[in-house]
C-alpha positions in Angstrom: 139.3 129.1 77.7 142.5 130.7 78.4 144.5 133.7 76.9 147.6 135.3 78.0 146.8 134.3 81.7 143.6 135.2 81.6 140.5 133.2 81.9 137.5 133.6 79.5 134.5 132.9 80.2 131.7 133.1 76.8 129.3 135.5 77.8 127.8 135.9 74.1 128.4 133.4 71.6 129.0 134.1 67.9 125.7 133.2 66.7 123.0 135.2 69.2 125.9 138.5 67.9 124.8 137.9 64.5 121.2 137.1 65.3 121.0 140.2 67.3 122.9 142.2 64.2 120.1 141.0 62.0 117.8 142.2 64.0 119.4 145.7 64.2 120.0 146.0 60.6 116.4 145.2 59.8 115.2 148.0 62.3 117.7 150.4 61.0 116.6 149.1 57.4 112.6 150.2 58.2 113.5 153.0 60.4 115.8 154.8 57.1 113.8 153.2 54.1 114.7 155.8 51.3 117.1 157.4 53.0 121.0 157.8 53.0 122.0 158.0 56.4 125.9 158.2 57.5 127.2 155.4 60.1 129.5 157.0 62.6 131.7 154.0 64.1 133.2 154.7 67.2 137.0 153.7 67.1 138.7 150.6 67.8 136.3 148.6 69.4 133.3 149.1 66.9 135.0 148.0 63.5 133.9 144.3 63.2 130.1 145.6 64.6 129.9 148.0 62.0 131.3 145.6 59.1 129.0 143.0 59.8 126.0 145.4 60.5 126.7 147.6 57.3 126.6 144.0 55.4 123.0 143.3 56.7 121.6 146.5 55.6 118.9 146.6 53.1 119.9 150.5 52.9 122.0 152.6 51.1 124.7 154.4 53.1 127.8 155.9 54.4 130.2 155.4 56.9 132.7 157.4 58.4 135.1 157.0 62.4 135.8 158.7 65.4 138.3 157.5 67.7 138.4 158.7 71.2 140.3 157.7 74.4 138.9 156.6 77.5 140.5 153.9 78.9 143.7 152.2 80.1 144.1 148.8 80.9 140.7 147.6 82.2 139.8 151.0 83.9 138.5 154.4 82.7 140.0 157.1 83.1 137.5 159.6 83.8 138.1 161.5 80.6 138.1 161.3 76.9 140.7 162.5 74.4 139.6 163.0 70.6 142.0 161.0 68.8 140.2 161.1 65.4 137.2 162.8 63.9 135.0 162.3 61.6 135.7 164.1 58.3 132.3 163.5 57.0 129.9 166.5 56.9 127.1 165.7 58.8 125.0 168.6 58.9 121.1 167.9 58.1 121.9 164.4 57.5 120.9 161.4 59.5 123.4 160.3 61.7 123.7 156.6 63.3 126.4 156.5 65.8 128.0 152.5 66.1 128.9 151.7 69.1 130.5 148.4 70.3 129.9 149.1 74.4 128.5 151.8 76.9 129.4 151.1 80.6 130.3 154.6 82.2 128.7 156.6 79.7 131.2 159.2 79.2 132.0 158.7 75.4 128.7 158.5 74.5 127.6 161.8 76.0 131.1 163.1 74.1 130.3 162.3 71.2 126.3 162.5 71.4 127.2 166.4 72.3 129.6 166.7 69.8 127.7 165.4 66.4 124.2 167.7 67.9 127.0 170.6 67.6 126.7 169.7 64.1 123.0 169.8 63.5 122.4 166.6 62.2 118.9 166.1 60.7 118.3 163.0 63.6 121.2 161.0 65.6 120.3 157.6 66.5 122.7 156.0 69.3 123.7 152.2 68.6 125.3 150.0 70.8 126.1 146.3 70.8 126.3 146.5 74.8 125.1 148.3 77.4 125.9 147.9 80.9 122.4 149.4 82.7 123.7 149.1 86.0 126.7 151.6 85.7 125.1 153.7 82.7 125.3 157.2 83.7 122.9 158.4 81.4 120.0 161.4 80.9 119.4 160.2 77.1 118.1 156.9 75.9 119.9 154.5 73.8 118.1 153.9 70.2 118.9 150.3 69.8 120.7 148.4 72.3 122.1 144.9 71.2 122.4 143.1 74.6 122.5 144.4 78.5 125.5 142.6 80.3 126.4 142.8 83.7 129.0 145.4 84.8 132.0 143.1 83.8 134.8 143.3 81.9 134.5 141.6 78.6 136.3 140.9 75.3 136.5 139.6 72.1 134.3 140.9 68.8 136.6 143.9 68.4 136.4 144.9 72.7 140.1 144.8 73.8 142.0 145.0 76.7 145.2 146.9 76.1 144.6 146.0 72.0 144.5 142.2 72.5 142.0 140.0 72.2 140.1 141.8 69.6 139.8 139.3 67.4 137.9 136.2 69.4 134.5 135.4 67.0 132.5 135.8 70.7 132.2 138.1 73.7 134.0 136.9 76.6 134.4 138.0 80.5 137.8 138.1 81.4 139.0 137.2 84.9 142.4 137.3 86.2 144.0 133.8 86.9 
């Protein structure tokens, strides 16, 4: 497939994301019965994640964003900016961050550091992707959707430079 002069290459198809969202909403579902826990999406990339996996709850619950700044182009930066918070209070409440994908592991720590500040009742770390091999981490992630290699993907709300968001599937890109 081609896009813009790139090459795409399906690395997840549109059916094993929503399998895998089932999953995760059912484990979420169990994990928060009679509860009302507040989903903290992580801005852009985690919007259509979040949609879908707020549909497949069985759960009462509430949602708020964050939007930070890591990248430009294909390449981190090294630092994140706070763009958005969250205006939600989330003191003693069960907090699910939403995550669409955690290579460096820079944002996550950000914002794993910044809703403890907060004293949530419990923070549980979802991702849809997590590339082990260039993770940087000293926490574990709750519920990881899929591990891909450390390659640059899109499609299923992952951009590059804003585009390509919208593809139903996750795709590698490669330059032609």
């Amino acid at each position: 497939m081609e896009f813009h002069g790139y090459t795409l290459t399906q690395v997840l198809a549109k059916e094993e994301i929503q399998n895998r969202i089932s999953e995760i909403a059912a484990e979420l579902s169990e994990k928060f019965h009679n509860e009302v826990p507040i989903l903290i999406g992580v801005l852009n990339g985690s919007f259509i994640f979040l949609a879908d996996l707020i549909r497949a709850l069985d759960i009462d619950c509430e949602m708020d964003f964050i939007k930070l700044a890591s990248y430009h182009g294909d390449k981190s930066t090294g630092t994140v900016r706070l763009r958005k918070d969250i205006s939600a209070e989330i003191t003693g409440r069960h907090v699910i961050i939403i995550e669409d994908i955690i290579d460096s592991g820079l944002t996550i720590k950000f914002i794993k550091d910044r809703m403890n500040d907060a004293d949530p009742k419990s923070l549980t770390i979802v991702t849809l992707l997590l590339k082990p091999d260039v993770a940087n981490l000293d926490f574990p992630i709750d519920i990881v959707g899929f591990e891909i290699a450390p390659e640059f993907v899109v499609g299923y709300g992952l951009d590059y430079d804003q585009k390509m968001r919208h593809l139903p599937a996750i795709y590698r890109l490669e330059k032609e």
